[in-house]
MIDREN-834761 format. One record per atom (N, C-alpha, C): x, z, y; chain; residue number from 1; atom name; residue in one letter. Coordinates in nm, 3 decimals. Each point is the difference from the previous one (the first is absolute). Layout:
! residues N
+---------+---------+---------+-------+-------+-------+-------+
!       x !       z !       y ! tornu ! mivex ! vokol ! kolfi !
+---------+---------+---------+-------+-------+-------+-------+
!       X !       Z !       Y !     A !   NUM !    CA !     A !
...
+---------+---------+---------+-------+-------+-------+-------+
//
This chain:
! residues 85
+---------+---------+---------+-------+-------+-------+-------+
!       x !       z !       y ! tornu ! mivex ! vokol ! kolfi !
+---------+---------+---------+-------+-------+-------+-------+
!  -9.936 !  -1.476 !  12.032 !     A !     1 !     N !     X !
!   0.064 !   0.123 !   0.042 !     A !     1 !    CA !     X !
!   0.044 !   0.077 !  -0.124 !     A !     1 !     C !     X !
!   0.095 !   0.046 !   0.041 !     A !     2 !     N !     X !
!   0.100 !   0.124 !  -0.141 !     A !     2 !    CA !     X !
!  -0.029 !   0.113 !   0.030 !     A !     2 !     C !     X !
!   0.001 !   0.078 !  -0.124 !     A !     3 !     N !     X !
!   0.032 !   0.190 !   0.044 !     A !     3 !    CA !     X !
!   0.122 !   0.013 !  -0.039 !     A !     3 !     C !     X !
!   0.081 !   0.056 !   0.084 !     A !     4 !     N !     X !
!   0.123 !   0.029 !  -0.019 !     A !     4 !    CA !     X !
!   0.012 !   0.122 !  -0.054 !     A !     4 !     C !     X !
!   0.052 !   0.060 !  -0.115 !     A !     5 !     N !     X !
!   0.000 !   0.136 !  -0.060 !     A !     5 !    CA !     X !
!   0.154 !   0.021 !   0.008 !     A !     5 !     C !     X !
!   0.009 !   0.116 !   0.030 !     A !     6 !     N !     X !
!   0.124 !   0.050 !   0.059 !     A !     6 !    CA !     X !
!   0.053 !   0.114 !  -0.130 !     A !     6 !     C !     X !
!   0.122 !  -0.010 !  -0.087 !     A !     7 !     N !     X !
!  -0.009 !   0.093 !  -0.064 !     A !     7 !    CA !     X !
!   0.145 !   0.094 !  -0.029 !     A !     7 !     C !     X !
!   0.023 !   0.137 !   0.036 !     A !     8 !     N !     X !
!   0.071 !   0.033 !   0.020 !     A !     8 !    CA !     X !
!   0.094 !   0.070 !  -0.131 !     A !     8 !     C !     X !
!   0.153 !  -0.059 !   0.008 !     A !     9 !     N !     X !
!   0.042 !  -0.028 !  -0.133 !     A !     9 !    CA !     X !
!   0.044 !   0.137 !  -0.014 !     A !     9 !     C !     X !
!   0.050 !   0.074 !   0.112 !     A !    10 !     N !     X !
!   0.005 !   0.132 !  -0.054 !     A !    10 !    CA !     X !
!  -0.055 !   0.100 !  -0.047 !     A !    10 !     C !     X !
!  -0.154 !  -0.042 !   0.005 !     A !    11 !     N !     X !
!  -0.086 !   0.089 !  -0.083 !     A !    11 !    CA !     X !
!  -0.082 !  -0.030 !  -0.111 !     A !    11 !     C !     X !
!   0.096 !  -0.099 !  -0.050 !     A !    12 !     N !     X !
!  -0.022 !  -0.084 !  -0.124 !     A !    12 !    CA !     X !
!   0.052 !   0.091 !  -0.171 !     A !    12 !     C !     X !
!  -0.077 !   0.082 !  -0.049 !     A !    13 !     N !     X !
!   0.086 !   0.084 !  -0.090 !     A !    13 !    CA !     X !
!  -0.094 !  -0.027 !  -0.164 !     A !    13 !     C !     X !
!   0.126 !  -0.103 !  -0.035 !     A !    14 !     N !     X !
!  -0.036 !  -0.008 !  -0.128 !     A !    14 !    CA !     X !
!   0.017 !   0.079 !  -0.111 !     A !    14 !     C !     X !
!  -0.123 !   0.039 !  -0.131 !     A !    15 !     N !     X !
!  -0.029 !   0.024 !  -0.067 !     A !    15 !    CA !     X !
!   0.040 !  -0.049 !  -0.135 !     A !    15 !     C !     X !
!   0.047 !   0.107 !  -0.038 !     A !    16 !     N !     X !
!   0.102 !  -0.055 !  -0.165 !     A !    16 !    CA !     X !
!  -0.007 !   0.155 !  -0.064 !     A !    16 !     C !     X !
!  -0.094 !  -0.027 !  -0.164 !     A !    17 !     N !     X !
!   0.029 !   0.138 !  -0.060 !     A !    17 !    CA !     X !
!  -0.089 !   0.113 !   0.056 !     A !    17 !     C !     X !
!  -0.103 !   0.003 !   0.131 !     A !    18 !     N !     X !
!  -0.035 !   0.075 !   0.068 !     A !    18 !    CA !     X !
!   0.084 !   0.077 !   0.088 !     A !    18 !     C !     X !
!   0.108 !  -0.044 !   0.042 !     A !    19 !     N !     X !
!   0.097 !   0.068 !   0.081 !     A !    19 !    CA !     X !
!   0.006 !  -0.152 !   0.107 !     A !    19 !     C !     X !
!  -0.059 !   0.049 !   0.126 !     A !    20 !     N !     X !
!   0.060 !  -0.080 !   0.129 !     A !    20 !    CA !     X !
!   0.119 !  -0.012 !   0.072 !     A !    20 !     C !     X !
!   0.063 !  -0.118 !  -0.024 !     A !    21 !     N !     X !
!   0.137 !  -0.019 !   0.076 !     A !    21 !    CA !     X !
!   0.000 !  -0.078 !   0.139 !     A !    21 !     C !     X !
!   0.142 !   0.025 !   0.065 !     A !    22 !     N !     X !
!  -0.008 !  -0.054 !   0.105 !     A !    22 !    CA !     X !
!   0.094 !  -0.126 !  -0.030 !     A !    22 !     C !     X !
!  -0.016 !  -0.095 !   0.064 !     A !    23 !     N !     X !
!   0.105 !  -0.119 !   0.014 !     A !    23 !    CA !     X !
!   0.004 !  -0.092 !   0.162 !     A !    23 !     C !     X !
!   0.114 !  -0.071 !  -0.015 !     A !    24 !     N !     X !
!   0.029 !  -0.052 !   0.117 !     A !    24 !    CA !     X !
!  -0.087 !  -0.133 !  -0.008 !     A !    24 !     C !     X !
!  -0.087 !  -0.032 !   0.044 !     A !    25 !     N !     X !
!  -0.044 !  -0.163 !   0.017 !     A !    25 !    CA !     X !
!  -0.069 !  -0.067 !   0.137 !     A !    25 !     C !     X !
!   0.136 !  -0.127 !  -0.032 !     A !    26 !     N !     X !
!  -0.010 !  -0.059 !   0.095 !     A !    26 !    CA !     X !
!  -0.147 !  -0.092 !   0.055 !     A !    26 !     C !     X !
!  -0.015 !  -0.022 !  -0.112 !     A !    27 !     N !     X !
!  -0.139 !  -0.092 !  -0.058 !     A !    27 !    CA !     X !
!  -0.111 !   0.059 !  -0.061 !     A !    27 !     C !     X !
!  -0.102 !  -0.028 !  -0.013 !     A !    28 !     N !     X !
!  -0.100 !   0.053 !  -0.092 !     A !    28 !    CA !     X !
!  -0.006 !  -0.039 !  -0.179 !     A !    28 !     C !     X !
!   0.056 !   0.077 !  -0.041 !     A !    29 !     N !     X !
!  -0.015 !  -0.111 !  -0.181 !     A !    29 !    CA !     X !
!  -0.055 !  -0.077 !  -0.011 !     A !    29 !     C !     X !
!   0.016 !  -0.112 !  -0.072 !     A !    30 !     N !     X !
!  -0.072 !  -0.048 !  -0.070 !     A !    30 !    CA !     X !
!  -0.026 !   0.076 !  -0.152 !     A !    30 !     C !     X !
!  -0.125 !  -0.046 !  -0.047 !     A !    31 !     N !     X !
!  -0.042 !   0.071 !  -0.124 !     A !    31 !    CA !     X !
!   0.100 !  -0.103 !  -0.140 !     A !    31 !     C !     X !
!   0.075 !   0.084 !  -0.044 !     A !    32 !     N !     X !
!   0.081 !  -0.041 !  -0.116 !     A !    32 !    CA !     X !
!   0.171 !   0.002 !   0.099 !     A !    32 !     C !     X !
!   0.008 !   0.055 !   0.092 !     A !    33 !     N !     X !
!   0.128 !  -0.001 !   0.047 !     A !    33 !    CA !     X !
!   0.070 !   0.131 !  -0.023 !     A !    33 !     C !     X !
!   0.155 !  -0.052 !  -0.020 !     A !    34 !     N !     X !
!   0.009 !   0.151 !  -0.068 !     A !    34 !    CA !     X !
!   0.036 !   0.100 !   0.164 !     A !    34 !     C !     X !
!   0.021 !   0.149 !  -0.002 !     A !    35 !     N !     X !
!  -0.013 !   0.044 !   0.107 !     A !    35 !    CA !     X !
!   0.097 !   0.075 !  -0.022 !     A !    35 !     C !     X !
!   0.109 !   0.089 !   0.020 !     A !    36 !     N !     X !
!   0.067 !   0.098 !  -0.014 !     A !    36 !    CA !     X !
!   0.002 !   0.132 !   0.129 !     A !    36 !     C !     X !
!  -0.062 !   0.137 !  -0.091 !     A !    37 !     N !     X !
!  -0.022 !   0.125 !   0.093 !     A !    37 !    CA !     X !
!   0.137 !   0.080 !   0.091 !     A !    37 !     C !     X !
!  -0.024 !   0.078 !   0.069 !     A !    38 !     N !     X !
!   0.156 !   0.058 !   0.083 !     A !    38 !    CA !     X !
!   0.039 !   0.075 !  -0.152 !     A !    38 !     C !     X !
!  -0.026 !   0.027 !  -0.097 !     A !    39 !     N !     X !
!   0.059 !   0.103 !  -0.111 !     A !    39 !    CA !     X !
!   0.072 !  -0.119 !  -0.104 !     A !    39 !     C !     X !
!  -0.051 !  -0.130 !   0.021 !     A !    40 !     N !     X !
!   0.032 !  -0.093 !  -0.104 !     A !    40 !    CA !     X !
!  -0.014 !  -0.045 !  -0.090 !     A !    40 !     C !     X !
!  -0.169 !   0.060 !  -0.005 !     A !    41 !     N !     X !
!  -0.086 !  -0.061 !  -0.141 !     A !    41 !    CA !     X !
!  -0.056 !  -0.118 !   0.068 !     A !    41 !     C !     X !
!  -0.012 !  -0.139 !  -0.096 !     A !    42 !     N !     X !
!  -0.001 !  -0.110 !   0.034 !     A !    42 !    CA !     X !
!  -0.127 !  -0.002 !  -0.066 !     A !    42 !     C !     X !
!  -0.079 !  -0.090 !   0.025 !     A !    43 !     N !     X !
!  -0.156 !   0.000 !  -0.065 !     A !    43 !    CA !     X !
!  -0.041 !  -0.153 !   0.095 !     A !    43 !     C !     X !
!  -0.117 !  -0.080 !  -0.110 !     A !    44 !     N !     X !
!  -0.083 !  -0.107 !   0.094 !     A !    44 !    CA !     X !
!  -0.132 !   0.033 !   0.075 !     A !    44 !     C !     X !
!   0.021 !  -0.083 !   0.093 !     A !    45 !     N !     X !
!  -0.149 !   0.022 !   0.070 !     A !    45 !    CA !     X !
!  -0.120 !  -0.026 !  -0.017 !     A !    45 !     C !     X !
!  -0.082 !   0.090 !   0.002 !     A !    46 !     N !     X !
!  -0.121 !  -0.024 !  -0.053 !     A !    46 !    CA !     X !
!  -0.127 !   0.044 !   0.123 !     A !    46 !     C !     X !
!  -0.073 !  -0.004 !   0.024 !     A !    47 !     N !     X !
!  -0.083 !   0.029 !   0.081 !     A !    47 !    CA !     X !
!  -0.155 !   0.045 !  -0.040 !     A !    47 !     C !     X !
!  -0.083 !   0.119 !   0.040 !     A !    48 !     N !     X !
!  -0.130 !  -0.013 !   0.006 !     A !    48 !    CA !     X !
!  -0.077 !   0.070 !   0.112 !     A !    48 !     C !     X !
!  -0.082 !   0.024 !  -0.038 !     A !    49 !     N !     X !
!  -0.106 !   0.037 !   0.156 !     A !    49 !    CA !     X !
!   0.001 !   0.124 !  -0.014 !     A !    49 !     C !     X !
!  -0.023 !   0.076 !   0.086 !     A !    50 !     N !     X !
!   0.027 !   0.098 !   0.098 !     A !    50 !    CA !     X !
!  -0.085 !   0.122 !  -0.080 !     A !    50 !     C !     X !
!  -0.141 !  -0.056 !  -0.033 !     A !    51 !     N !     X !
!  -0.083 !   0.087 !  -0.068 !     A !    51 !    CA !     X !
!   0.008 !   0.031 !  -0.116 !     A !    51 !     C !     X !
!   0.119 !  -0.062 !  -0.069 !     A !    52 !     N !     X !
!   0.013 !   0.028 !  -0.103 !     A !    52 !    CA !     X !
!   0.136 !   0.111 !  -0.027 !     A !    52 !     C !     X !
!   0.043 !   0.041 !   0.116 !     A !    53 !     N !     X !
!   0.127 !   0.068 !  -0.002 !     A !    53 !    CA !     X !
!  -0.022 !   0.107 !  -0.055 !     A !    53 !     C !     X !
!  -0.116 !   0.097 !   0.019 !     A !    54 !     N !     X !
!  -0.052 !   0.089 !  -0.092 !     A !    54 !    CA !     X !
!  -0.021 !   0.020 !  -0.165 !     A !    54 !     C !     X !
!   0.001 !  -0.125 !  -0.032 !     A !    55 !     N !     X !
!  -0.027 !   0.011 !  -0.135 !     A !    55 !    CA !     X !
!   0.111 !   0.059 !  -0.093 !     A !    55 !     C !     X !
!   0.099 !  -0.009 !   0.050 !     A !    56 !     N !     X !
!   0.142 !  -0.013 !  -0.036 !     A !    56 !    CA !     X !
!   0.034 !   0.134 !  -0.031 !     A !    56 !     C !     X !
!  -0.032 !   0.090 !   0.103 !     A !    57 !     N !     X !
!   0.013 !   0.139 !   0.033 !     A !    57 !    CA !     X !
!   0.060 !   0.012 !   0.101 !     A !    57 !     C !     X !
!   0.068 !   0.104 !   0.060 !     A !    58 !     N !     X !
!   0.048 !   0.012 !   0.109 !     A !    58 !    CA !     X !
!   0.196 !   0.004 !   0.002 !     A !    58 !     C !     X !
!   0.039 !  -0.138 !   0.031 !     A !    59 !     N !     X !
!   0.157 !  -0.002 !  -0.003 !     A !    59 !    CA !     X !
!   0.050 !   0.095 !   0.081 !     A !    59 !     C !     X !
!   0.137 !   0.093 !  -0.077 !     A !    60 !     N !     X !
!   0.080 !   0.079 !   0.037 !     A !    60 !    CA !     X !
!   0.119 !  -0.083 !   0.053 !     A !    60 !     C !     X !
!   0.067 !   0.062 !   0.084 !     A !    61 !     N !     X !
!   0.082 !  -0.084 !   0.119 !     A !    61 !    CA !     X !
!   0.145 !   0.007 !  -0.078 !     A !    61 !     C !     X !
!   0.095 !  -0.094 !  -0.033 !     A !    62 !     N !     X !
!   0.117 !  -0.042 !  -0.031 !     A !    62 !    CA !     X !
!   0.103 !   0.072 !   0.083 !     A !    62 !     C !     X !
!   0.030 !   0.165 !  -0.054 !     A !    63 !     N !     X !
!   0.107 !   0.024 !   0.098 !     A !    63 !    CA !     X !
!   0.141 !  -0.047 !   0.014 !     A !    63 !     C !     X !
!   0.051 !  -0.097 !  -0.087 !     A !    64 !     N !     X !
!   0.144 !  -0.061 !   0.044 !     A !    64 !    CA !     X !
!  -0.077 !  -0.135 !   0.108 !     A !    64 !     C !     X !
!  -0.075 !  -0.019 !  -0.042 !     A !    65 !     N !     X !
!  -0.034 !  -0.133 !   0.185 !     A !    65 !    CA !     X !
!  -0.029 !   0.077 !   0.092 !     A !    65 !     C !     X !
!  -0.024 !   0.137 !   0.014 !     A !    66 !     N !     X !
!  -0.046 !   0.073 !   0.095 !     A !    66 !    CA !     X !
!   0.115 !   0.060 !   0.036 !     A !    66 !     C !     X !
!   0.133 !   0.074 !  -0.061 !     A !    67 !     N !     X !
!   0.115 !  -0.033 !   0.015 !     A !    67 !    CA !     X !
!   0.074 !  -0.038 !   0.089 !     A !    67 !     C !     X !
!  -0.037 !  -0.154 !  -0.117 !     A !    68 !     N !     X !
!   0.058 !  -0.119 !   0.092 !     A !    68 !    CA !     X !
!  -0.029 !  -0.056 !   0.175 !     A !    68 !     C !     X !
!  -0.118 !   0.069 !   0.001 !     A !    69 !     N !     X !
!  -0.019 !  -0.059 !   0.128 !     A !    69 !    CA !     X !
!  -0.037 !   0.063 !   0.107 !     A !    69 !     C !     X !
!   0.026 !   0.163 !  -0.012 !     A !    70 !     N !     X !
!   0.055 !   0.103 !   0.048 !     A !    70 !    CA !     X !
!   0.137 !   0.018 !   0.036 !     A !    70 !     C !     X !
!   0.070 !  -0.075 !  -0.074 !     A !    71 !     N !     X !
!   0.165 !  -0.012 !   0.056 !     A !    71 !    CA !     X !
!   0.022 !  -0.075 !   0.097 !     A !    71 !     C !     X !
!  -0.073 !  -0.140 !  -0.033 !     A !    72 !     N !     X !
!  -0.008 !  -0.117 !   0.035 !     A !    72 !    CA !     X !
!  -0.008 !  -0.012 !   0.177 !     A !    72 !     C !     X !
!  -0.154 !   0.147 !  -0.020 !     A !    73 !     N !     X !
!  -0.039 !  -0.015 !   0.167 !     A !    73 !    CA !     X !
!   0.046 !   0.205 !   0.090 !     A !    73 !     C !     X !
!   0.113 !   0.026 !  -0.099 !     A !    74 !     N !     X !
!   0.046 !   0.094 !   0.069 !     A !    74 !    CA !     X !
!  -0.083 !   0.158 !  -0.020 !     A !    74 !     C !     X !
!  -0.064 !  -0.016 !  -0.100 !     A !    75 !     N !     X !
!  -0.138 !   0.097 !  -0.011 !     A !    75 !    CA !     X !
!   0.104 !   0.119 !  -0.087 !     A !    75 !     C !     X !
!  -0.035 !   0.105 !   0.026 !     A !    76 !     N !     X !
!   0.094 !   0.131 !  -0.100 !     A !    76 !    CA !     X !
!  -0.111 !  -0.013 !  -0.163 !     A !    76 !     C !     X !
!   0.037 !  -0.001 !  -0.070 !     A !    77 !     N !     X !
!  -0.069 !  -0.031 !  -0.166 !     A !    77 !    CA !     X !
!  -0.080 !   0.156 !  -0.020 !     A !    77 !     C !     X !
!  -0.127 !   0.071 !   0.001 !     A !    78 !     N !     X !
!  -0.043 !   0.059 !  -0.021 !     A !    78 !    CA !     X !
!   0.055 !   0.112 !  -0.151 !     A !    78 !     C !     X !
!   0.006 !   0.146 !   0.064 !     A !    79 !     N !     X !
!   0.058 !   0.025 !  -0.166 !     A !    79 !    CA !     X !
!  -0.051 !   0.001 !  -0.139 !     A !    79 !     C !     X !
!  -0.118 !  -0.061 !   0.009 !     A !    80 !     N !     X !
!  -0.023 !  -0.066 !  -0.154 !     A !    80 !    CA !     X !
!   0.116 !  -0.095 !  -0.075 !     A !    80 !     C !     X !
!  -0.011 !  -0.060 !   0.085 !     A !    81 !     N !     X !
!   0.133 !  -0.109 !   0.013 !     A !    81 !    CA !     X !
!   0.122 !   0.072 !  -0.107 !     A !    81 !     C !     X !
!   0.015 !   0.060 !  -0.007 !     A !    82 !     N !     X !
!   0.121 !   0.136 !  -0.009 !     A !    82 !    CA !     X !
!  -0.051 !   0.056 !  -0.164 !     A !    82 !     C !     X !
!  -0.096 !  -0.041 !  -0.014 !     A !    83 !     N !     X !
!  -0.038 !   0.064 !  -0.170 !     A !    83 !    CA !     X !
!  -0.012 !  -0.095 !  -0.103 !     A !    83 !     C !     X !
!   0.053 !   0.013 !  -0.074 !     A !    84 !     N !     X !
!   0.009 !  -0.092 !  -0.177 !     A !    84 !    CA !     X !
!  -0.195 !  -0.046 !  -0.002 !     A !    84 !     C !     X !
!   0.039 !  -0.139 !   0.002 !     A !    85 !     N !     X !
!  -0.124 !  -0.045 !  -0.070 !     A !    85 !    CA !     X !
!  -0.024 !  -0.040 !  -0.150 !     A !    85 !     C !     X !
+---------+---------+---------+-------+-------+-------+-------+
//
């Protein structure tokens, strides 16, 4: 018998720099595949466990993929959006 693990790609938000991006994937990476974010920073895949996400510090969210995928799904861009980063 199998466990089937079910994993949902849209709430898949990779970590680069300490800033979390969003991207489109169809698949789950493989580790060493390259990946490209909705803003268009391209980076490889790497993977680790869950408990270690803390160590890192706490990633700040990528506002051009957030942006991006606010347009994408019709969302009005918050007015931060609107100020020089």
């Amino acid at each position: 018998m199998n466990a089937l693990i079910y994993v949902n790609l849209d709430a898949v938000h990779p970590v680069v720099d300490g800033i979390w991006h969003r991207a489109r994937f169809s698949h789950v990476p493989r580790p060493g595949e390259a990946i490209t974010m909705l803003c268009g920073v391209s980076v490889v895949a790497e993977f680790d466990q869950g408990c270690q996400r803390d160590t890192h510090g706490v990633p700040r969210q990528c506002w051009d993929c957030d942006l991006v995928y606010r347009r994408e799904h019709g969302i009005d861009p918050p007015p931060r959006h609107l100020l020089p980063r």
